[in-house]
N, C-alpha and C positions, 0 to 999 in steps of 0.2 A: 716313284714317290707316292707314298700312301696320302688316300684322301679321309680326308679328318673331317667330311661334312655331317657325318654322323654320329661322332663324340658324341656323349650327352654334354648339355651346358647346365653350366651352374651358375646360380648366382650369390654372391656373397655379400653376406650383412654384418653392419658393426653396431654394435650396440654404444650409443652413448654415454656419455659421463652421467650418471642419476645427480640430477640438480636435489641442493638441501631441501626445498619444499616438498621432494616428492617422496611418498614411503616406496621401501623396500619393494614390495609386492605390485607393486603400483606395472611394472612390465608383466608380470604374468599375468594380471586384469584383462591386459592391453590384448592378448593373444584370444581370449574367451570369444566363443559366441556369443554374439546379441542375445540377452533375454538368458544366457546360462549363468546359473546359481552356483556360486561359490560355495565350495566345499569349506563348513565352519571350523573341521578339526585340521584342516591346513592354519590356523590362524592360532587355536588353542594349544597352550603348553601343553607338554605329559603331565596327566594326573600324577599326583603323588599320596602315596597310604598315609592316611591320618593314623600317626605315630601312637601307642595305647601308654601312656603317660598313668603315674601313678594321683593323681589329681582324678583324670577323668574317669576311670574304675569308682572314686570315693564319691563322685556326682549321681553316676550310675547306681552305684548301693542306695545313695542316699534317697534318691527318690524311688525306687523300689521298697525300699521299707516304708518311706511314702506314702505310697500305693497302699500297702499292708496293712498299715494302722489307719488309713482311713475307711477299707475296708472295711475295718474290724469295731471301729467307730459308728461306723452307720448301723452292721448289721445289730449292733448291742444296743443303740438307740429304739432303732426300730423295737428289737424284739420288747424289749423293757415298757416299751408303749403299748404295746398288748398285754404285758401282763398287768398293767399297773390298772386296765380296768375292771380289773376283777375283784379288787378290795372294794369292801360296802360300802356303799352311805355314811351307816351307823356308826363304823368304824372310824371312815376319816374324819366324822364329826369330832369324836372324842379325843385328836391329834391338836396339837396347838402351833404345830407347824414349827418354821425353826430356821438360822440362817442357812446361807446354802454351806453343805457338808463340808466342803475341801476347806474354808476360813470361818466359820465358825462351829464352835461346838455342839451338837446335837444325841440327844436321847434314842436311841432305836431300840423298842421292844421288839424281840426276837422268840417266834410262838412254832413249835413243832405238836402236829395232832399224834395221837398215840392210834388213828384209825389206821385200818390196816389197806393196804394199797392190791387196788384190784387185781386179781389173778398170781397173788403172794399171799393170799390168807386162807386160814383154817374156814370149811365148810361152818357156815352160821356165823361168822365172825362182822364186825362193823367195818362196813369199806367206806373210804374216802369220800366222802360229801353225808354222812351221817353223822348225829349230834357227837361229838367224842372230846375225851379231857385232852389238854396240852399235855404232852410226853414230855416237852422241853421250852422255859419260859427264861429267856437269858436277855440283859439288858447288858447294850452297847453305848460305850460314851466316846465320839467321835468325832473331829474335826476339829480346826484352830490349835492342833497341839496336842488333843487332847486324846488320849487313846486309851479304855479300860474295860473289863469286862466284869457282869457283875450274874452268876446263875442265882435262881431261887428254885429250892428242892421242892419236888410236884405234891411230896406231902404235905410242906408248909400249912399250918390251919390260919387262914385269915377272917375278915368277915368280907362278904360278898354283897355287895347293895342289892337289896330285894329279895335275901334269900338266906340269912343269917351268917353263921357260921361254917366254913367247910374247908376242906385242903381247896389251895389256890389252884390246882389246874382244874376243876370243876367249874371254874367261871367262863371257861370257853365251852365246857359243854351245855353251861345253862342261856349264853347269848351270845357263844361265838365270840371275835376278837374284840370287838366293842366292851362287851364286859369284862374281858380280861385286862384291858387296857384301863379300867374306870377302877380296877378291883386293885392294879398295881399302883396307878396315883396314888390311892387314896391308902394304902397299906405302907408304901415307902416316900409319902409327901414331897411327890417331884412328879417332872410335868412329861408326859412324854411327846415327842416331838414327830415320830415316825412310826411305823408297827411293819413287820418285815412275816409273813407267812410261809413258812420252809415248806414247798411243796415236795411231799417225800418220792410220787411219782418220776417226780423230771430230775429230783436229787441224784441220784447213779449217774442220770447222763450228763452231767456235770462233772463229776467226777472222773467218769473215762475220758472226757473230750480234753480233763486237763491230763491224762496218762497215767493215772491212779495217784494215789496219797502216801508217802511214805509214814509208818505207823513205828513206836516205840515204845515197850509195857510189858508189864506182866503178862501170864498166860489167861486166855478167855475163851471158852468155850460156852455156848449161846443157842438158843433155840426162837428168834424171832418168830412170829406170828404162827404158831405152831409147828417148824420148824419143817426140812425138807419133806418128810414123810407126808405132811399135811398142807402141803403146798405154800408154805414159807419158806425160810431161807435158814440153814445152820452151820453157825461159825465157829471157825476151829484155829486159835492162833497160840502157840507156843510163845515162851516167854522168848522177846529179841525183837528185833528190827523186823517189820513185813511191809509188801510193796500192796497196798490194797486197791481191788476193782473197787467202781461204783456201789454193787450189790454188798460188798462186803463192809465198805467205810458206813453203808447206813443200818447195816445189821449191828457194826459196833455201834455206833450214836445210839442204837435202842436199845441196846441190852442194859437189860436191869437185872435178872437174875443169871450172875456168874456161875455156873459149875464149875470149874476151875478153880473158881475162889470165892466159896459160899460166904465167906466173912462180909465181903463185899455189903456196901451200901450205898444209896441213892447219891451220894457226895463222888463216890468212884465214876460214876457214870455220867454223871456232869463234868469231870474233870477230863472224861476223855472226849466229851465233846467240845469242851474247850481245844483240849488239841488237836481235835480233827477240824476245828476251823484255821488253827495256827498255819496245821500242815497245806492246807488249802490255798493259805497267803503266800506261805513259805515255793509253794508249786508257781502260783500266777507271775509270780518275779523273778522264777527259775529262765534259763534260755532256752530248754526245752519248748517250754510255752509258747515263745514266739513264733516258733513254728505253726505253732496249733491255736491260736489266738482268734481268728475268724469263727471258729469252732467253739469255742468258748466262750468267746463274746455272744455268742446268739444264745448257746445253752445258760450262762449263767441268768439271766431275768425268767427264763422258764422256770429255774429251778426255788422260784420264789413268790409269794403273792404282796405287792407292799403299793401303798399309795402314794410312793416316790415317783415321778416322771423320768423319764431317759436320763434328762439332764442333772437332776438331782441324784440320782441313784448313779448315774456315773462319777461326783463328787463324793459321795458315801466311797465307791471303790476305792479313791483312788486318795483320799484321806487314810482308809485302812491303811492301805500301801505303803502309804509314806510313812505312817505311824509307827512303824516299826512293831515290836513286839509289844504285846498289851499288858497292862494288869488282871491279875486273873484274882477274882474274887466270888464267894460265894457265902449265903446267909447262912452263919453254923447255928445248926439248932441246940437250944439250951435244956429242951424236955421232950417229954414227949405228952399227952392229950384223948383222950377215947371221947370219940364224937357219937351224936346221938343217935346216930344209925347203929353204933358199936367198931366203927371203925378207927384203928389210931392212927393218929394223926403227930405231926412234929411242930413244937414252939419256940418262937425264935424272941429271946430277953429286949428290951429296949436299948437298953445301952448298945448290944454288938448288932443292932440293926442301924442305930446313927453312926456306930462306928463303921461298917459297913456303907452307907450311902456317903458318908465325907469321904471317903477314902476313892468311891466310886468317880462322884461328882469332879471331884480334885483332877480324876484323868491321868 
């Protein structure tokens, strides 16, 4: 008979009925070392993937473009705050200010210098910070509704306070915007409320930042500030649709004399500056833009000198905006005048200058 004192022995355990009070896990506690730390992801369910629901994609965009336009918010605040200290004294003296743009209506003269922009002009010519006439003097009627546009031709003969009689763009080069601005009150009996200084420097880069300008017109062919040979700029557009750079949309703004179309007069060149501002609104409310909107927002206050603050000059924008398409109006001259230099000059009748300013004011 075999001896069994060496068997191993077992001993056998039964596990209890789990009483209601106690949890589940409450036996495999029991078995732990003193002082050992339970494993947490014993206790935790399976993660589960938070499902991509078409709500939460539209949360996601939403505050991404968020981000965007607040971005794009600050950087144009900012910029516009730098520029807006560069208009005079004298100048904002002469403004009688106005409500703010987006609700009520307000006056903006719009002043382009005819100086030629450093490192684009002919040897001896007058570069940017030297006395020079306005190229381009356009009055904006904006906000509350009201949306028009009103050019006066640079020949225009008016009288000038302190200086007699002379075409109206000579009144910036005898005091700069101040007197332009004292020369327009008192010429078409209305108040202005803003004065806006088209810096032609920083104008291109405004223009590229928005991806050019779409153009549509006759043919023009232009030789700006004495043209490439002489270190300006020369433009060449065929009659149709063209996509225009920076350099180009400001070569057209200045062309006055067409070869193309010798016929041409000072009224053709205001018209197409009206449209290069259209095309400019028609661009910033494209979707294109959105993309490019931080970029734009900084560039457009460069591209200008005005005693508007951030917050004003962002209600000016965004009145334009909304305003939809403008009236486009300009002073048609009745005769013409030889001033006593011998230079001639253009006369605009009474009647179609009030008819003109109601028409403006009206918005």
């Amino acid at each position: 008979m075999a001896d069994h004192d060496d068997d191993p022995q077992y001993t056998v355990y039964r596990s209890r009925p789990r009483l209601p009070w106690q949890r589940k896990d409450e036996g495999i506690d029991g078995l732990r070392e003193p002082g050992e730390k339970r494993d947490e992801d014993e206790l935790k369910p399976p993660r589960r993937r938070r499902r991509i629901t078409v709500g939460r994609v539209v949360r996601y965009v939403a505050l991404a473009v968020g981000a965007w336009l607040l971005v794009s918010l600050v950087l144009f605040l900012i910029s516009a705050q730098i520029q807006s200290a560069q208009i005079s004294d004298a100048a904002a003296a002469k403004l009688s200010g106005g409500g703010y743009p987006l609700t009520s209506a307000n006056t903006i003269l719009v002043l382009g210098s005819d100086a030629r922009v450093k490192g684009k002009a002919e040897p001896g010519a007058q570069t940017i910070g030297a006395p020079s006439r306005s190229d381009s003097i356009l009055l904006l009627r904006v906000g509350g509704g009201a949306n028009a546009q009103l050019s006066i031709l640079r020949d225009t003969v008016v009288d000038i306070p302190g200086h007699g009689q002379n075409k109206i763009n000579a009144a910036y080069a005898f005091g700069g915007p101040s007197l332009a601005i004292e020369t327009v009150e008192q010429y078409l009996g209305i108040e202005i409320n803003h004065v806006v200084e088209v810096n032609f420097e920083n104008f291109p880069e405004l223009i590229d930042a928005l991806g050019g300008i779409t153009y549509k017109g006759p043919c023009v062919v232009s030789k700006i500030n004495g043209g490439k040979r002489n270190g300006g700029t020369t433009l060449r557009l065929r009659a149709g649709t063209h996509e225009l750079d920076g350099d180009e949309a400001l070569a057209l703004a200045r062309t006055r004399k067409n070869e193309c179309r010798p016929q041409e007069d000072d009224k053709a060149r205001v018209q197409r500056q009206q449209q290069i501002l259209n095309a400019m609104k028609g661009k910033v409310t494209s979707f294109e833009t959105f993309f490019r909107l931080p970029w734009v927002s900084w560039a457009a206050p460069k591209a200008i000198r005005s005693d508007m603050s951030g917050p004003t000059l962002l209600g000016l924008v965004g009145a334009e905006l909304l305003g939809g398409d403008s009236k486009r109006e300009f002073l048609k001259p009745s005769g013409g005048v030889t001033l006593p230099d011998g230079g001639a000059g253009l006369t605009v009748d009474e009647a179609e200058k009030e008819r003109a300013v109601a028409e403006f004011l009206k918005g």
